[in-house]
mmCIF file as gemmi writes it, N, C-alpha and C atoms, coordinates in Angstrom:
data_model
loop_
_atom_site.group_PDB
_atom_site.id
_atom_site.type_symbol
_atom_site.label_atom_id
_atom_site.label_alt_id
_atom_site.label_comp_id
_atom_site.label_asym_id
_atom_site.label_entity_id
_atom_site.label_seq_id
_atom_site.pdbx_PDB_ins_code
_atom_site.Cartn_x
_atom_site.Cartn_y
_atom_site.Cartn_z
_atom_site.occupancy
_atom_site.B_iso_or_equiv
_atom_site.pdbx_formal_charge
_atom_site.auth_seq_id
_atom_site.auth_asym_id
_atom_site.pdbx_PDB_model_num
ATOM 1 N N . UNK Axp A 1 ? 9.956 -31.551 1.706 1 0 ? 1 A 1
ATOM 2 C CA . UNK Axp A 1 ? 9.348 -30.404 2.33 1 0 ? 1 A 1
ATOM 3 C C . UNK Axp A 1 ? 7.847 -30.533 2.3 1 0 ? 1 A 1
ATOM 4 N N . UNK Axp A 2 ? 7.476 -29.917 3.375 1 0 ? 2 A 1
ATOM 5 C CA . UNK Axp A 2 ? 5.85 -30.044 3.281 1 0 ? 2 A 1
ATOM 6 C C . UNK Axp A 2 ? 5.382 -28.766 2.745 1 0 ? 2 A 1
ATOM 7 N N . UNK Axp A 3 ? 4.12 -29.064 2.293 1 0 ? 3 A 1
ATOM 8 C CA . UNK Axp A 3 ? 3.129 -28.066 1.312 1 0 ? 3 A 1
ATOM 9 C C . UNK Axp A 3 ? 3.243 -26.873 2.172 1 0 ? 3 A 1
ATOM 10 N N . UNK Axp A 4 ? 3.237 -26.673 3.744 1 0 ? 4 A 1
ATOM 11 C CA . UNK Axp A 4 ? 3.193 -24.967 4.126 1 0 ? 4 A 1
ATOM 12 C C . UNK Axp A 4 ? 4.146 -24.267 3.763 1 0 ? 4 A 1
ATOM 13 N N . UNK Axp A 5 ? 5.202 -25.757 3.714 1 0 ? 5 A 1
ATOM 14 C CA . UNK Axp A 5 ? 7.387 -24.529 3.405 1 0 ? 5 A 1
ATOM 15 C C . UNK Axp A 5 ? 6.813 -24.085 2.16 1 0 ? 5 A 1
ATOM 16 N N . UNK Axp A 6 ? 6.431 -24.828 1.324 1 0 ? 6 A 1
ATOM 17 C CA . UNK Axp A 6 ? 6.294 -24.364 0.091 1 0 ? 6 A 1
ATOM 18 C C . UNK Axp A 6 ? 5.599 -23.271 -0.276 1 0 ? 6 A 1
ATOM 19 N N . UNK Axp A 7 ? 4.36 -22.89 0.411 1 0 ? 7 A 1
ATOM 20 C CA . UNK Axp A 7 ? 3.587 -21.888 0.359 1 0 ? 7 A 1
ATOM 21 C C . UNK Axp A 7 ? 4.244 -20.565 1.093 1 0 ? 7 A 1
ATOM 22 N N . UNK Axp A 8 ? 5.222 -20.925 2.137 1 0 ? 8 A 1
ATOM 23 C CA . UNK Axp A 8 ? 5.727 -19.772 2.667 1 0 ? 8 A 1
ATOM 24 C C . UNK Axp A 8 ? 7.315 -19.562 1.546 1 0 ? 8 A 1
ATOM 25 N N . UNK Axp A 9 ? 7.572 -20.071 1.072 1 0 ? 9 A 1
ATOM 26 C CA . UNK Axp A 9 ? 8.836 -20.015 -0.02 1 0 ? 9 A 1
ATOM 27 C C . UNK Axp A 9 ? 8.111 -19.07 -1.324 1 0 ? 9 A 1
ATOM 28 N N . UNK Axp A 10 ? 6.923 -19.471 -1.594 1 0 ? 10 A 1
ATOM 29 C CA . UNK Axp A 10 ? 6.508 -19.141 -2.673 1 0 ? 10 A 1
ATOM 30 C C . UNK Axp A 10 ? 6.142 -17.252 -1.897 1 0 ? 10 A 1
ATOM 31 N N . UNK Axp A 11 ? 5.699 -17.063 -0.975 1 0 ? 11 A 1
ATOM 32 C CA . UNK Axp A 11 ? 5.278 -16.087 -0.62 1 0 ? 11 A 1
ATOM 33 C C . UNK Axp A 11 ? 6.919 -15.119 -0.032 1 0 ? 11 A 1
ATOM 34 N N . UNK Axp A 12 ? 7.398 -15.321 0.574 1 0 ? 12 A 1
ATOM 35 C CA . UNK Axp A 12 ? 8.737 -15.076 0.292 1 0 ? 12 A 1
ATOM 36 C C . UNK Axp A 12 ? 9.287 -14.543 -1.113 1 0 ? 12 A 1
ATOM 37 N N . UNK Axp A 13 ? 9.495 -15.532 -2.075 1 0 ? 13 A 1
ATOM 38 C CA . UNK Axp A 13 ? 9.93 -15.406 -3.626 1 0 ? 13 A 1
ATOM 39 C C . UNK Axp A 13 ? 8.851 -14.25 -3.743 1 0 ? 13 A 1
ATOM 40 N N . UNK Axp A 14 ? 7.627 -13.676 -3.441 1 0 ? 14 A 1
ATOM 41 C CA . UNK Axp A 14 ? 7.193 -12.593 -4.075 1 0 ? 14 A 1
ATOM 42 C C . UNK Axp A 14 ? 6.812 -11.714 -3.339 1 0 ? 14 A 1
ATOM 43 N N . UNK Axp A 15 ? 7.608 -11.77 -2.312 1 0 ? 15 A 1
ATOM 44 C CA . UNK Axp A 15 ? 7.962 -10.615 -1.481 1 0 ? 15 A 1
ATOM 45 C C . UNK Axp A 15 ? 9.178 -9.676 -1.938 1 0 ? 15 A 1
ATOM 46 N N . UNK Axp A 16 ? 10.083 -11.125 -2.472 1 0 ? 16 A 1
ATOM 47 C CA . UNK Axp A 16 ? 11.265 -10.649 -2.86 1 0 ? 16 A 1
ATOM 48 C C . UNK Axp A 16 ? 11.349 -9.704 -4.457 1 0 ? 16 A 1
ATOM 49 N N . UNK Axp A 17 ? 9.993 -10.775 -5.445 1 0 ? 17 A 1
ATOM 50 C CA . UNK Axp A 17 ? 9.761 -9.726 -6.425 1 0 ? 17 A 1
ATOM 51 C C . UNK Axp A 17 ? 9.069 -8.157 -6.217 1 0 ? 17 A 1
ATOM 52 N N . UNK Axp A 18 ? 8.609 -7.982 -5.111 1 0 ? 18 A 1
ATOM 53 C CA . UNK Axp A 18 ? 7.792 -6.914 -4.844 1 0 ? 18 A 1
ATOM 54 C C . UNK Axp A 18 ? 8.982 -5.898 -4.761 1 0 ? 18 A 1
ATOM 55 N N . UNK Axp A 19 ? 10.119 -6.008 -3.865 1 0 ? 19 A 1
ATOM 56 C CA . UNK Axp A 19 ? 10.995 -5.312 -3.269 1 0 ? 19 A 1
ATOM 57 C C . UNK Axp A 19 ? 11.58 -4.987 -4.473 1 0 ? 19 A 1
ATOM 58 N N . UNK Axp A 20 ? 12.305 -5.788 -5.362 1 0 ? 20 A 1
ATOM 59 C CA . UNK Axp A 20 ? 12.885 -5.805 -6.55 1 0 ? 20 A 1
ATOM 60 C C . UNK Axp A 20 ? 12.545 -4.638 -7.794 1 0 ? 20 A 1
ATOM 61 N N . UNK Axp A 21 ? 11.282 -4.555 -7.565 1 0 ? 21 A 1
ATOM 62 C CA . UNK Axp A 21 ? 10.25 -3.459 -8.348 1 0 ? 21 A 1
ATOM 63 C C . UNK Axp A 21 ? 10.447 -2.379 -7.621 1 0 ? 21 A 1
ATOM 64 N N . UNK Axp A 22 ? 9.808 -2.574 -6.437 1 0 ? 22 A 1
ATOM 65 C CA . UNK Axp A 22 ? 9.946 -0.643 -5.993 1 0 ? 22 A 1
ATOM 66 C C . UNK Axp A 22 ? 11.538 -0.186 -5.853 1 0 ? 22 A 1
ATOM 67 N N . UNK Axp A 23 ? 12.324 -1.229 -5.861 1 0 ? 23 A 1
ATOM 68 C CA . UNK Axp A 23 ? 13.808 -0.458 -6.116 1 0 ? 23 A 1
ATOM 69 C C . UNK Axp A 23 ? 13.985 -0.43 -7.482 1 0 ? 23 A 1
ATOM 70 N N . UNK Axp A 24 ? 13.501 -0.906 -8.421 1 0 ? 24 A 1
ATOM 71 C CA . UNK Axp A 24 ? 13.464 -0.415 -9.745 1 0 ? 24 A 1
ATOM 72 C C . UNK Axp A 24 ? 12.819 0.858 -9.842 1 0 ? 24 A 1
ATOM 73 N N . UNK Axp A 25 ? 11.847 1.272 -9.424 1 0 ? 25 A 1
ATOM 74 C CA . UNK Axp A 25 ? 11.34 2.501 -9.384 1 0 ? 25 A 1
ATOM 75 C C . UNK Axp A 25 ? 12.081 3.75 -8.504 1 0 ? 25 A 1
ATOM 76 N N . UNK Axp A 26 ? 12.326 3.231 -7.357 1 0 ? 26 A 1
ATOM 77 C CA . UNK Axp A 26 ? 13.362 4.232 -6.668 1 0 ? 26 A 1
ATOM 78 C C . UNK Axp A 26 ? 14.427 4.487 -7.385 1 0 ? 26 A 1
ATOM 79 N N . UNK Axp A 27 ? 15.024 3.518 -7.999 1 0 ? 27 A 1
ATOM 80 C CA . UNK Axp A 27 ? 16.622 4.25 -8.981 1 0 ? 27 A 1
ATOM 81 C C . UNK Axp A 27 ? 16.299 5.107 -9.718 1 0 ? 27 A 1
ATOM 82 N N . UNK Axp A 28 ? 14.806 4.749 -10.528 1 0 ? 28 A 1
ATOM 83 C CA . UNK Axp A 28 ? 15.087 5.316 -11.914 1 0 ? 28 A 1
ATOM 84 C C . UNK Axp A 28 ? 14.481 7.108 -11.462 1 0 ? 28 A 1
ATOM 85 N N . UNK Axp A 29 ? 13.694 7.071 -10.307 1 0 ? 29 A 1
ATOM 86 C CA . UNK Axp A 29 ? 13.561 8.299 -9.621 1 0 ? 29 A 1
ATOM 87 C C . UNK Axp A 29 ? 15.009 8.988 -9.141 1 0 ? 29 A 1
ATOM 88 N N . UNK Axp A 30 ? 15.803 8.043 -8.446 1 0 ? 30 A 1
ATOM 89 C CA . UNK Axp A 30 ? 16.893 8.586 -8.208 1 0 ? 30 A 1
ATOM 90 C C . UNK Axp A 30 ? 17.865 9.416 -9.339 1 0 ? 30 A 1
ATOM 91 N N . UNK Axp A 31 ? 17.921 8.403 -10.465 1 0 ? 31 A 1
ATOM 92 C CA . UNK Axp A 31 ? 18.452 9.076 -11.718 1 0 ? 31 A 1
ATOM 93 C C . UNK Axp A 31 ? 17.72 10.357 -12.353 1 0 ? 31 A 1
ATOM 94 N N . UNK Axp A 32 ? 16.912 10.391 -12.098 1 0 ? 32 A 1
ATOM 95 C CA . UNK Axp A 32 ? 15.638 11.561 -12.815 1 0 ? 32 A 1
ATOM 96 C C . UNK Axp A 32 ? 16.155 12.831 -12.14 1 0 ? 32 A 1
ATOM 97 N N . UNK Axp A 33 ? 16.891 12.521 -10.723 1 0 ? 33 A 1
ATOM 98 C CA . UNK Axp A 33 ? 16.473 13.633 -10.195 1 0 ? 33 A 1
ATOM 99 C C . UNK Axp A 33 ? 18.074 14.216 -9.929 1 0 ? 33 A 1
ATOM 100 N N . UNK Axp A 34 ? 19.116 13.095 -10.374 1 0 ? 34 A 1
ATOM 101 C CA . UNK Axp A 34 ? 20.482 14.403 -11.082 1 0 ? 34 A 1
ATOM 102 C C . UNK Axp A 34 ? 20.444 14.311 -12.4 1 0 ? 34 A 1
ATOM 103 N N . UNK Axp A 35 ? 19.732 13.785 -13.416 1 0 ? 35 A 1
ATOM 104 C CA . UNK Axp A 35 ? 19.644 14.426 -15.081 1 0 ? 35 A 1
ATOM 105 C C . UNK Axp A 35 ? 19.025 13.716 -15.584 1 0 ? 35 A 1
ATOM 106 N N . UNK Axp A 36 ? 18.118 14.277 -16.406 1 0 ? 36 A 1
ATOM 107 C CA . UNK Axp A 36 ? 16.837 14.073 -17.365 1 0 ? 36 A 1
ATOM 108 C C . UNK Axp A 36 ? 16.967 13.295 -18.204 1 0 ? 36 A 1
ATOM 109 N N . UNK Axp A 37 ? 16.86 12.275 -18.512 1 0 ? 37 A 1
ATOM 110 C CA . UNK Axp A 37 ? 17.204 11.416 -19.601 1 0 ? 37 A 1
ATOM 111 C C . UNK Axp A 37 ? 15.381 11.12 -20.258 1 0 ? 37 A 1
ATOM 112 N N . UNK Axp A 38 ? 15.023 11.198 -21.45 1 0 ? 38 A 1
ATOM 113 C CA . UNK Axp A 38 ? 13.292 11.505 -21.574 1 0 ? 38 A 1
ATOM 114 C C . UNK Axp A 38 ? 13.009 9.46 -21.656 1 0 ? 38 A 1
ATOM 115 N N . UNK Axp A 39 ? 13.694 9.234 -22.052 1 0 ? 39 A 1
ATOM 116 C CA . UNK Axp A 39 ? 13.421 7.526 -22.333 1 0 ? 39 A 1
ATOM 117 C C . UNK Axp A 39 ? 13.212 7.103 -20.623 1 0 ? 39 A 1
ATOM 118 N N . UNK Axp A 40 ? 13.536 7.533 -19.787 1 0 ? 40 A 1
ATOM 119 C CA . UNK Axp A 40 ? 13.371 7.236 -18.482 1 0 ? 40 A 1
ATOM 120 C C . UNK Axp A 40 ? 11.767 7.512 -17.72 1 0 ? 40 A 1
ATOM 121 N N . UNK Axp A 41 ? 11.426 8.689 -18.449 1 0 ? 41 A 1
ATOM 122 C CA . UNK Axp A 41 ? 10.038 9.754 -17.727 1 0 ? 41 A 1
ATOM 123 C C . UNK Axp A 41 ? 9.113 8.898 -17.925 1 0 ? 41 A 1
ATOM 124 N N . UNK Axp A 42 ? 8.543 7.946 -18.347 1 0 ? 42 A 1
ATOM 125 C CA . UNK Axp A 42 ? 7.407 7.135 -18.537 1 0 ? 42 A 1
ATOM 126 C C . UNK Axp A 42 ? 7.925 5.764 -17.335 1 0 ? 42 A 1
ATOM 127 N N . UNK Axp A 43 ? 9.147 5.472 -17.11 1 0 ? 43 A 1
ATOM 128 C CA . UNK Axp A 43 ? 9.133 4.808 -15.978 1 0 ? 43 A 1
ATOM 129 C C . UNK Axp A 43 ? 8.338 5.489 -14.58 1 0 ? 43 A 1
ATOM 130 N N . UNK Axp A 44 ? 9.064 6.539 -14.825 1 0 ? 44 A 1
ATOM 131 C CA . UNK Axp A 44 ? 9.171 7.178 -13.335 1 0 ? 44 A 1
ATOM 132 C C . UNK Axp A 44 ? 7.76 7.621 -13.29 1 0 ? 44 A 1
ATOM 133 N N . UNK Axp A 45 ? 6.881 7.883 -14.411 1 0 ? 45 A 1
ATOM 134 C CA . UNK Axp A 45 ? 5.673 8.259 -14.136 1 0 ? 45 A 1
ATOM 135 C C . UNK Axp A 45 ? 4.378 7.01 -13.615 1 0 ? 45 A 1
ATOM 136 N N . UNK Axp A 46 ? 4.922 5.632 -14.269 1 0 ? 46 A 1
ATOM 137 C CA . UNK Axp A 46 ? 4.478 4.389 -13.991 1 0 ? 46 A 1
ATOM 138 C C . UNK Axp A 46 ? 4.478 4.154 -12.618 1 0 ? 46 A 1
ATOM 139 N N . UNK Axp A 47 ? 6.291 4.877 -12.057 1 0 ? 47 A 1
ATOM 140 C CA . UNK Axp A 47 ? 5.791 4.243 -10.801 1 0 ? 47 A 1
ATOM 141 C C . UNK Axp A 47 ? 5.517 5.158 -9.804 1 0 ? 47 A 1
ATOM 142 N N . UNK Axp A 48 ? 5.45 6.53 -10.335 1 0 ? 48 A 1
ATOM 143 C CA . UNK Axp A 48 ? 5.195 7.8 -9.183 1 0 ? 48 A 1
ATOM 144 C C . UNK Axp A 48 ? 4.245 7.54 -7.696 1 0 ? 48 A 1
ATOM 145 N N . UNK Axp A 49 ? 3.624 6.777 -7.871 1 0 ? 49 A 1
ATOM 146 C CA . UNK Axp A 49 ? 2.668 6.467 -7.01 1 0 ? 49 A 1
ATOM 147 C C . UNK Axp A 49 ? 3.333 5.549 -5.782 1 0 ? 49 A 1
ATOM 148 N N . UNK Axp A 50 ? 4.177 4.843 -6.391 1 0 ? 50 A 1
ATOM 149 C CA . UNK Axp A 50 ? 4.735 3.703 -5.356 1 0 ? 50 A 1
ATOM 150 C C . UNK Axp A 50 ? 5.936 4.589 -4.34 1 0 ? 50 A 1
ATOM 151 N N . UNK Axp A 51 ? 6.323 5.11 -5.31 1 0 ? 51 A 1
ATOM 152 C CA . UNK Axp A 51 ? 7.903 6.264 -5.192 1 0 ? 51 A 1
ATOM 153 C C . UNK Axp A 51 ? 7.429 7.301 -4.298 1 0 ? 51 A 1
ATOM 154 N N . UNK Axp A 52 ? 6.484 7.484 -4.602 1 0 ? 52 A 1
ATOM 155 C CA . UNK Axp A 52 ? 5.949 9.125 -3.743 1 0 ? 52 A 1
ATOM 156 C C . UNK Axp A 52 ? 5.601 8.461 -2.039 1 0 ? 52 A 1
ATOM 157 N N . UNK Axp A 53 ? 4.482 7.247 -2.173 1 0 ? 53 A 1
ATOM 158 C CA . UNK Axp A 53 ? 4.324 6.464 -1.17 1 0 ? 53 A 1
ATOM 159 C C . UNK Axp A 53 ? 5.275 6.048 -0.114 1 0 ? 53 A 1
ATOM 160 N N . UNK Axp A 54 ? 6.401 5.902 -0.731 1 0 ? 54 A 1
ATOM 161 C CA . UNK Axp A 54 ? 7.669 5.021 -0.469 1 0 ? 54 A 1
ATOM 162 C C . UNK Axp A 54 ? 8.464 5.895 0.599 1 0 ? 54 A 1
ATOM 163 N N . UNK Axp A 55 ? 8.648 7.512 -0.117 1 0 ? 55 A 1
ATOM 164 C CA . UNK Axp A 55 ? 8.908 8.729 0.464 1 0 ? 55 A 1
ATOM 165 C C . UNK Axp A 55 ? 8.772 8.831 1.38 1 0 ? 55 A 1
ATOM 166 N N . UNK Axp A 56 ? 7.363 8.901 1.556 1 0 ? 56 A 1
ATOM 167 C CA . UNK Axp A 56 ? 6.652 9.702 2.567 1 0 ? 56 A 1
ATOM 168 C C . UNK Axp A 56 ? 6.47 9.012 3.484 1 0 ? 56 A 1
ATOM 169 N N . UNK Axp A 57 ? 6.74 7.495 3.628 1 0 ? 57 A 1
ATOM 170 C CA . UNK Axp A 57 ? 6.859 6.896 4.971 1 0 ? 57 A 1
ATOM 171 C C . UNK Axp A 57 ? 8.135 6.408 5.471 1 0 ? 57 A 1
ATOM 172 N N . UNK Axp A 58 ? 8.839 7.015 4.482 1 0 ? 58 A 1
ATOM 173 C CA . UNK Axp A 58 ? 10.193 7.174 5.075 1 0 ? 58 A 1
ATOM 174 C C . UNK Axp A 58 ? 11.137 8.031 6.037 1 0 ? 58 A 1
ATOM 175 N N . UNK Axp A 59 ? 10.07 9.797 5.533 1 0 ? 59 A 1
ATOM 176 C CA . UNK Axp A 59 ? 10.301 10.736 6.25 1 0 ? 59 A 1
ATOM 177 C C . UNK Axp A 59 ? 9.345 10.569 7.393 1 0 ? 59 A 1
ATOM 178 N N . UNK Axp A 60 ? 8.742 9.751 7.564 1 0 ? 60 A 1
ATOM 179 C CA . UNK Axp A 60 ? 7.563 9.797 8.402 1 0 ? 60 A 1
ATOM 180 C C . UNK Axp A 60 ? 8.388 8.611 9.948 1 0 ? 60 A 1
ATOM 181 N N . UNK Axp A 61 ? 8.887 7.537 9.338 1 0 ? 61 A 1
ATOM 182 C CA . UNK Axp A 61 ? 10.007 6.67 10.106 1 0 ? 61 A 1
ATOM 183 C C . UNK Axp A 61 ? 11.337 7.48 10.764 1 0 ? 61 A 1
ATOM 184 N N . UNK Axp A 62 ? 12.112 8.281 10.048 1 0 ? 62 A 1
ATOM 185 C CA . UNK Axp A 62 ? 12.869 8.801 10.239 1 0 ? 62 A 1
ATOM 186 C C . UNK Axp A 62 ? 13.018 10.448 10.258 1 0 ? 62 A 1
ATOM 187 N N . UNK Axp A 63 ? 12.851 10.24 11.314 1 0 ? 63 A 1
ATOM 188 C CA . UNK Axp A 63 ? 12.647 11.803 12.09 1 0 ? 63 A 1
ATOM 189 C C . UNK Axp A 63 ? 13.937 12.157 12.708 1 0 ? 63 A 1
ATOM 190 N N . UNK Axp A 64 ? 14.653 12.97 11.403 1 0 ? 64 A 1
ATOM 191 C CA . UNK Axp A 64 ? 15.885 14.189 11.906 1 0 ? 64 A 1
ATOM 192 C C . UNK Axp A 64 ? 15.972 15.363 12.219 1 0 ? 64 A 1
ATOM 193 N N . UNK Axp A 65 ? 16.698 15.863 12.481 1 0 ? 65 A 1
ATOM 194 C CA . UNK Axp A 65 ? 16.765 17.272 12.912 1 0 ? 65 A 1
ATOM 195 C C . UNK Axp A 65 ? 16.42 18.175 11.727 1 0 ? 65 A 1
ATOM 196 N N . UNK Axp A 66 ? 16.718 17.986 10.47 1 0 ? 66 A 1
ATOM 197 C CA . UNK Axp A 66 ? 16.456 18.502 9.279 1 0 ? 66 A 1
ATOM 198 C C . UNK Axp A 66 ? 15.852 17.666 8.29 1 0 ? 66 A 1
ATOM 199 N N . UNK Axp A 67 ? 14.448 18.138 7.863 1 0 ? 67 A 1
ATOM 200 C CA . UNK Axp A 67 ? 14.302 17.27 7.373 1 0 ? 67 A 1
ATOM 201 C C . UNK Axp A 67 ? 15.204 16.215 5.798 1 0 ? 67 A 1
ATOM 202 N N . UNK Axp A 68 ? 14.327 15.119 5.679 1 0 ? 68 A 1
ATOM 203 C CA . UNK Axp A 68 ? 15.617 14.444 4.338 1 0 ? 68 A 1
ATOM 204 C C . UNK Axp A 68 ? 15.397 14.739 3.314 1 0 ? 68 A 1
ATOM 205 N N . UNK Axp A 69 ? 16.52 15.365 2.523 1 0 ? 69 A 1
ATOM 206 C CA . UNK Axp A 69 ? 15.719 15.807 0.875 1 0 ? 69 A 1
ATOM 207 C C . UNK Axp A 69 ? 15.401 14.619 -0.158 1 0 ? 69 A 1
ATOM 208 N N . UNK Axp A 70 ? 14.783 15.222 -1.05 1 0 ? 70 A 1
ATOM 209 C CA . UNK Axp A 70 ? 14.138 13.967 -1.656 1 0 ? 70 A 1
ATOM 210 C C . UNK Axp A 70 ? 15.296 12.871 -2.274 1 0 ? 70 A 1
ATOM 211 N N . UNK Axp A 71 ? 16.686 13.384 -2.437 1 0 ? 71 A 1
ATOM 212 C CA . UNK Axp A 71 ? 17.361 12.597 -2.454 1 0 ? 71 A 1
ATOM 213 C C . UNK Axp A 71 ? 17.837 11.297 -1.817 1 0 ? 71 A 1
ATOM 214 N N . UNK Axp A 72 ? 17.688 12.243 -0.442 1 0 ? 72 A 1
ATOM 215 C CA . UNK Axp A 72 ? 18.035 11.686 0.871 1 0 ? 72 A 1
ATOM 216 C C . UNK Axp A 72 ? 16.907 10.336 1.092 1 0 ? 72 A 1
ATOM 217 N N . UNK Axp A 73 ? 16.001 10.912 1.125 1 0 ? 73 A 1
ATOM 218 C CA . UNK Axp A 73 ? 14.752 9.793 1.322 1 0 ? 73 A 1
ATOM 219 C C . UNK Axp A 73 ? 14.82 8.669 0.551 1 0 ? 73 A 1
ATOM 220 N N . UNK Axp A 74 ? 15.122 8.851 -0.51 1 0 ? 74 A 1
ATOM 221 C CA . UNK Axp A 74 ? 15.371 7.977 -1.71 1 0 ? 74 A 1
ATOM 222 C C . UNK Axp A 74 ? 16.297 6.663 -1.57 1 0 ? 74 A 1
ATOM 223 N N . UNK Axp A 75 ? 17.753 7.01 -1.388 1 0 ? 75 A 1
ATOM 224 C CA . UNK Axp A 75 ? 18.669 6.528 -0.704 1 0 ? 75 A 1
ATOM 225 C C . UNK Axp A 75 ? 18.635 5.674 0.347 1 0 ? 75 A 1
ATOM 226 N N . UNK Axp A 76 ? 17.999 6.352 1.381 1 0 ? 76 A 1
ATOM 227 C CA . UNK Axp A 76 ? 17.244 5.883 3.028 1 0 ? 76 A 1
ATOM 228 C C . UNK Axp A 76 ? 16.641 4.577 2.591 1 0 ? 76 A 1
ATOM 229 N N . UNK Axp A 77 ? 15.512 4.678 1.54 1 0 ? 77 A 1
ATOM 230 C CA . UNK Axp A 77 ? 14.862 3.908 0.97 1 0 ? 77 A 1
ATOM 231 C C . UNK Axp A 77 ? 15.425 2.339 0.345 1 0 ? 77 A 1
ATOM 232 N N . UNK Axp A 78 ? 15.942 2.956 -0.48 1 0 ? 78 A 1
ATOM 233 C CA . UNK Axp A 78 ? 17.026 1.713 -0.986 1 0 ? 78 A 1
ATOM 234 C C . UNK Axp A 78 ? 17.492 1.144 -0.588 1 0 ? 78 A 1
ATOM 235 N N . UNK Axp A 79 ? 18.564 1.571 0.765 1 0 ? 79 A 1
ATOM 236 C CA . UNK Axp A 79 ? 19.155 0.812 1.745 1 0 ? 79 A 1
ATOM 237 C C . UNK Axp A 79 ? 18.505 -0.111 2.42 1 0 ? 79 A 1
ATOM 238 N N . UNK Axp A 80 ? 17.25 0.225 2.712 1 0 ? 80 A 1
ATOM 239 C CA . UNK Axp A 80 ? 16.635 -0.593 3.859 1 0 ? 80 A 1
ATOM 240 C C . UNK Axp A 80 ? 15.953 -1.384 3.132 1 0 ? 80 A 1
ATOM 241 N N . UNK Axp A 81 ? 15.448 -1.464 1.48 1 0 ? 81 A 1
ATOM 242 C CA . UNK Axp A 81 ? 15.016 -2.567 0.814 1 0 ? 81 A 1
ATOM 243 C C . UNK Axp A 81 ? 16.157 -3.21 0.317 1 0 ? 81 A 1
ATOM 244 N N . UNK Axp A 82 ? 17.117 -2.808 -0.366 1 0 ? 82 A 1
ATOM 245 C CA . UNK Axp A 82 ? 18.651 -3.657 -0.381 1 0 ? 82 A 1
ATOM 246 C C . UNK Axp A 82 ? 18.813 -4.604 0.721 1 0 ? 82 A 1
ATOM 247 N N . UNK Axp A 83 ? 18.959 -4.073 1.731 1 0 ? 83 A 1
ATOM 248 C CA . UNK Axp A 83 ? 19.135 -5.103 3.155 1 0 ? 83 A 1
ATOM 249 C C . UNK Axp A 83 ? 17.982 -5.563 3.64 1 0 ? 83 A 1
ATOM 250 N N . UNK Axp A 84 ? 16.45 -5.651 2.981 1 0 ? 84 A 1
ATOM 251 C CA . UNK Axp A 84 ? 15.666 -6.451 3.309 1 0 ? 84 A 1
ATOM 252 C C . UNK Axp A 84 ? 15.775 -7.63 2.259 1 0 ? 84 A 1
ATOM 253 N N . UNK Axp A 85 ? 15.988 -7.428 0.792 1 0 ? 85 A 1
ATOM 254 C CA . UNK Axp A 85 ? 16.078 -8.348 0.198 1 0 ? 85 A 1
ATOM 255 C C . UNK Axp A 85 ? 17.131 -8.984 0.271 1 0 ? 85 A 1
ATOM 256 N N . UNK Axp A 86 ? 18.42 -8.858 0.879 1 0 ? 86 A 1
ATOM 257 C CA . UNK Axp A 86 ? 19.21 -9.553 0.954 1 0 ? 86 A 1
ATOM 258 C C . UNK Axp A 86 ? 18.981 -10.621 2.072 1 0 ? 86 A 1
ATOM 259 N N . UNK Axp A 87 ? 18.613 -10.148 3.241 1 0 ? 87 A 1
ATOM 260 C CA . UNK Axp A 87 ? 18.068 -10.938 4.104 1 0 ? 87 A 1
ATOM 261 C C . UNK Axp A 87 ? 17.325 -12.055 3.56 1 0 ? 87 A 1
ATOM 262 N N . UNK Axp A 88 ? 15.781 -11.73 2.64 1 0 ? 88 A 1
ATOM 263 C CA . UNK Axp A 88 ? 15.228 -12.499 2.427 1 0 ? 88 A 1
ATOM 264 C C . UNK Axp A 88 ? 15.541 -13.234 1.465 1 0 ? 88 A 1
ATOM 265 N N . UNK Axp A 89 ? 16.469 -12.787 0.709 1 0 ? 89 A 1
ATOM 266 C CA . UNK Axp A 89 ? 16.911 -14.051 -0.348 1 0 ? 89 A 1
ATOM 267 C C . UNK Axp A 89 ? 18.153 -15.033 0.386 1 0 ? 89 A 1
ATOM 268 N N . UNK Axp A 90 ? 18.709 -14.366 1.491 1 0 ? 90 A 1
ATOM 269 C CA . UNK Axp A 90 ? 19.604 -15.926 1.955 1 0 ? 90 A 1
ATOM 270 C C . UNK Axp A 90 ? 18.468 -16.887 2.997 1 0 ? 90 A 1
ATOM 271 N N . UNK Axp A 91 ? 17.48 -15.929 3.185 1 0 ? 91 A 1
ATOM 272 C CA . UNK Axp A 91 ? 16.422 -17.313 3.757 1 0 ? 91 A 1
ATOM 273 C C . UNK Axp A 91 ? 15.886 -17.51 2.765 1 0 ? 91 A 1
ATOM 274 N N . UNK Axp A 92 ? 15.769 -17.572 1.709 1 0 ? 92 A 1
ATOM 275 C CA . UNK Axp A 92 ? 14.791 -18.617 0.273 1 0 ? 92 A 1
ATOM 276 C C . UNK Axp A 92 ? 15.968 -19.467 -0.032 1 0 ? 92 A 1
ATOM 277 N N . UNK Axp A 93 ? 17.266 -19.084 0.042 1 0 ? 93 A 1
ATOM 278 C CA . UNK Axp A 93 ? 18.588 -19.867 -0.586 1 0 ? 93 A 1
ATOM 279 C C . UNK Axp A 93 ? 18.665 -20.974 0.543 1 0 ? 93 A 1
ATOM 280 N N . UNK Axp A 94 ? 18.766 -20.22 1.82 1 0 ? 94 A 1
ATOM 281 C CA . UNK Axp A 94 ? 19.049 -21.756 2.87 1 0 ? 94 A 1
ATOM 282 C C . UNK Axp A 94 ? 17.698 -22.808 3.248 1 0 ? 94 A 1
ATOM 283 N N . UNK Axp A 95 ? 16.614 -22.425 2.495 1 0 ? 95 A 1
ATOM 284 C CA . UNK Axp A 95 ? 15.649 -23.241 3.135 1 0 ? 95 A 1
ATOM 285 C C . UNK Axp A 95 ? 15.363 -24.737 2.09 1 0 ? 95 A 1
């Protein structure tokens, strides 16, 4: 392989860690928000910023008739980074 695959593999691989994180942060928001567990609240406050971000351009993409509750958004969220990282990890696997 030449040095660009490699640089685009490597950039890939931390695309894929990026995604990996803000769905670590989306669950543990998700969990927060059907029951309180306190060992959790210093996650969710670590990543409030990414989570809140994450939200709000989600409701901002997806424009329903009602808006999505924060559950909803959450979920919305996950899905579409679930199925981005899956995507991008069978192109780091086949290349």
């Amino acid at each position: 392989m030449t040095g660009l695959a490699y640089l685009l593999m490597c950039f890939l691989y931390f695309v894929c860690v990026g995604l990996d994180v803000a769905m670590f942060f989306l669950q543990i928001r998700l969990i927060l928000l059907w029951r309180t567990f306190n060992w959790l609240v210093p996650f969710d406050n670590a990543g409030k910023t990414l989570v809140n971000a994450v939200t709000t351009k989600v409701s901002q993409f997806f424009k329903t008739q009602y808006p999505l509750s924060e559950r909803g958004k959450l979920i919305v969220a996950l899905i579409v980074f679930a199925i981005t990282r899956v995507i991008l990890g069978t192109i780091l696997k086949t290349t």
